[in-house]
C-alpha positions, -999 to +999 in steps of 0.1 A: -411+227+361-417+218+394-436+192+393-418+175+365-387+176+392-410+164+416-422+135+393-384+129+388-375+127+423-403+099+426-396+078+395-355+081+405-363+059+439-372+027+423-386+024+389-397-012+379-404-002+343-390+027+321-402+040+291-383+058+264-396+080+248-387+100+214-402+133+195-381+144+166-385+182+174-377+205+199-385+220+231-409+247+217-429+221+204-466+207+213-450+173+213-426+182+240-455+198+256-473+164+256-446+148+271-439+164+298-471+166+308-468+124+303-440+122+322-452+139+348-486+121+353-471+092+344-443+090+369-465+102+400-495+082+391-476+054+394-459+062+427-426+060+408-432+024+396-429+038+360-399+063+352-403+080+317-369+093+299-373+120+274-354+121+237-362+155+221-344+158+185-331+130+167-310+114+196-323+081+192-334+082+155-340+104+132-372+095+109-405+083+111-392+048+093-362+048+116-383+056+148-406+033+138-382+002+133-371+014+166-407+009+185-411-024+166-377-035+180-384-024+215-350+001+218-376+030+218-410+026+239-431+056+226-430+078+196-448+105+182-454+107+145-470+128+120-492+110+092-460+117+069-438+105+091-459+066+095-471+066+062-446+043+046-456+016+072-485+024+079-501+041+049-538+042+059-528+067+086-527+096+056-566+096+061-556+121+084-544+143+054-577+141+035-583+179+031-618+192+046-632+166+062-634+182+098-646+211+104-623+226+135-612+222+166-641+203+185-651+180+160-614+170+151-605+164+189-647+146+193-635+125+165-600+117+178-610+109+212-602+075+225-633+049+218-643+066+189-648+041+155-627+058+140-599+058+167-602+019+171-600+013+136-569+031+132-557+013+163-566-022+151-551-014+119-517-002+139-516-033+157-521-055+125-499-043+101-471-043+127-480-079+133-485-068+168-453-051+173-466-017+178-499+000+195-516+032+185-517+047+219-536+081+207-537+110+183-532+145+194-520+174+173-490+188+166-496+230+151-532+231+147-549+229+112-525+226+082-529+256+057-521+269+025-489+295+024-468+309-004-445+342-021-467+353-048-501+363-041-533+358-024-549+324-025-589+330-023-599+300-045-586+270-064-577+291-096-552+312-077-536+276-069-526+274-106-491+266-114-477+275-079-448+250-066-461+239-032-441+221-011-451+188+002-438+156+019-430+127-004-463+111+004-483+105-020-520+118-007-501+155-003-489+150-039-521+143-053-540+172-034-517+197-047-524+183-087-558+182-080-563+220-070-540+228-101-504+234-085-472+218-086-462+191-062-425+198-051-410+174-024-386+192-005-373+184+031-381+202+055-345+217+069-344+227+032-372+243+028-364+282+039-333+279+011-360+264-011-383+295-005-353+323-010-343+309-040-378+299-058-373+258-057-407+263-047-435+289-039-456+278-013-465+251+016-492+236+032-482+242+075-497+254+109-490+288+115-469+282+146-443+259+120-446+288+095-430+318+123-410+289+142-390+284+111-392+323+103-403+315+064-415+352+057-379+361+060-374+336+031-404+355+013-434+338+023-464+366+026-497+351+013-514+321+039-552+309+030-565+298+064-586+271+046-578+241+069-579+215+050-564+195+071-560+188+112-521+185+120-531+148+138-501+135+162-501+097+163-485+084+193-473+047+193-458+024+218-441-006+218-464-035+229-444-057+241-432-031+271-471-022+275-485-056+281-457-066+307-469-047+326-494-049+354-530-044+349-528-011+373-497+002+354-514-002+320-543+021+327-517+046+347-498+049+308-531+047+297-546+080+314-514+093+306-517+092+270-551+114+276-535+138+296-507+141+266-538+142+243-556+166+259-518+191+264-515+186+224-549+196+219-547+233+240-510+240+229-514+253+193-549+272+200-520+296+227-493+296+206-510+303+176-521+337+188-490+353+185-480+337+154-511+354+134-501+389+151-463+387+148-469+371+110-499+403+103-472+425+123-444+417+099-469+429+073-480+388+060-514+388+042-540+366+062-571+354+040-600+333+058-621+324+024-657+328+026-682+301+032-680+296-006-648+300-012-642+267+011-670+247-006-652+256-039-618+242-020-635+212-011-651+203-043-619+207-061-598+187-039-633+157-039-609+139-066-582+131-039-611+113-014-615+087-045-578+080-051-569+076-014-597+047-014-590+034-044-547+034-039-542+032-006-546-005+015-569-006+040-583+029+022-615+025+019-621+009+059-604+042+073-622+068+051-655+053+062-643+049+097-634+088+103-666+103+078-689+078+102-676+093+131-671+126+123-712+124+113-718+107+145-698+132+166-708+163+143-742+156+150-739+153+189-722+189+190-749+200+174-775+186+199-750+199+229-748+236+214-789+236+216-787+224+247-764+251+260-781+278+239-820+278+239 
């Protein structure tokens, strides 16, 4: 906390430039993580020519299409979003929802890194379909790997999916993985969604661990989660262009390195916090099942349907899903090489 006084101190002399920036959560969270540890750089790198003012909640607005409109208009400079959140105006960004297509931690962060194909796609994307209003500034993560929870049993293959009510967002790509693994698609918000479990509205989720024992859901009844992760909890971080580019060459790679510092904060965040969520969720007597080898295959195949939809439904589809599968080949393949080097 020091040093974000310190950074403070700095920035408060004589900022030419300050950024706004908003996360819809709370101070527990890997977003506010990622921010401050923004800030910080930010405002220090910069010699206090760049200030950064923090908005944790819904202070400023209070959705991803409401932030959004917000970035575009310039009255908020950075915003962090899940795929949910940006899917209405940026649909293409659900790619990041397509269940078992990375593997775990190092290739989804490989994959995300900046320069990747598949990061400059999504960017190039971001910038079009916002007719150059907004800018993909990076991806981090936001409770690790999104898994399959619910009240009524264990969950070792599809067929135990079968009929269960799983709450999801009211994007569609969530919807159709649900159907496609035989359950129920139930769109439920989320500050309703503890009531929802108490009372049987639905039966089960698809969260991180560290969202499941931050919102205390197994006092609502939720016992049974799958660690299947089908899918990495991606944080998309965007910025409003305009304030970006009037800035100095210098100042731009300053916010620049910044948004790999927050990057790399988001990416070390869950992997601590989710220790204690597995013990204190085993502790309070939750069932924990990690499926076996064939188990996931049989997961994946199930879900294959959804990979066909999403290309076939969603614009710009197709472009994206070959981006990410490219790159997580390419970046698959050179973990591979660097384990042998570090091994034999």
């Amino acid at each position: 906390m020091a040093a974000v006084l310190a950074s403070s101190a700095i920035a408060a002399q004589a900022a030419d430039f300050t950024i706004r920036a908003t996360a819809n959560s709370n101070e527990n969270d890997e977003d506010y993580d990622g921010l401050v540890v923004f800030k910080n750089y930010v405002e220090q790198a910069s010699n206090g020519a760049i200030e950064v003012e923090m908005f944790i909640g819904t202070q400023l607005c209070s959705n991803g299409a409401e932030c959004l409109q917000g970035v575009a208009d310039g009255n908020i400079d950075v915003y962090i979003s899940t795929s949910g959140g940006a899917s209405g105006i940026f649909p293409f960004v659900q790619v990041l929802d397509l269940p078992y297509l990375m593997a775990d931690d190092r290739v989804a962060e490989a994959a995300l890194s900046s320069g990747t194909e598949f990061t400059k796609t999504m960017q190039s994307m971001t910038m079009e379909a916002s007719g150059g209003a907004i800018r993909l500034m990076t991806i981090g993560n936001t409770g690790g790997w999104r898994n399959f929870a619910n009240t009524k049993r264990r969950v070792a293959n599809p067929t135990d999916m079968e009929g269960l009510k799983i709450r999801t967002v009211v994007a569609d790509l969530p919807q159709e993985l649900v159907k496609a693994l035989g359950a129920a698609p139930t769109p439920i918000p989320w500050p309703e969604l503890f009531t929802s479990f108490q009372t049987g509205v639905v039966e089960g989720s698809k969260n991180g661990i560290t969202d499941i024992m931050g919102m205390k859901f197994p006092d609502a009844g939720l016992k049974y989660v799958t660690l299947d992760g089908h899918a990495y909890m991606g944080a998309l971080w965007f910025m409003n262009n305009e304030k970006l580019s009037s800035m100095s060459p210098e100042l731009r790679n300053v916010v620049a390195d910044g948004f790999y510092q927050l990057q790399q904060a988001t990416f070390a965040s869950p992997k601590r916090k989710s220790i204690q969520a597995y013990q204190d969720f085993t502790a309070a007597g939750g069932d924990l099942y990690v499926p076996t080898p064939e188990e996931k295959t049989a997961f994946k195949d199930a879900a294959a349907p959804v990979y066909d939809w999403f290309k076939g439904n969603v614009d710009g589809g197709q472009a994206i899903f070959d981006a990410l599968t490219s790159t997580v080949s390419s970046v698959e393949a050179d973990i591979d090489a660097s384990r042998t080097s570090d091994t034999q």
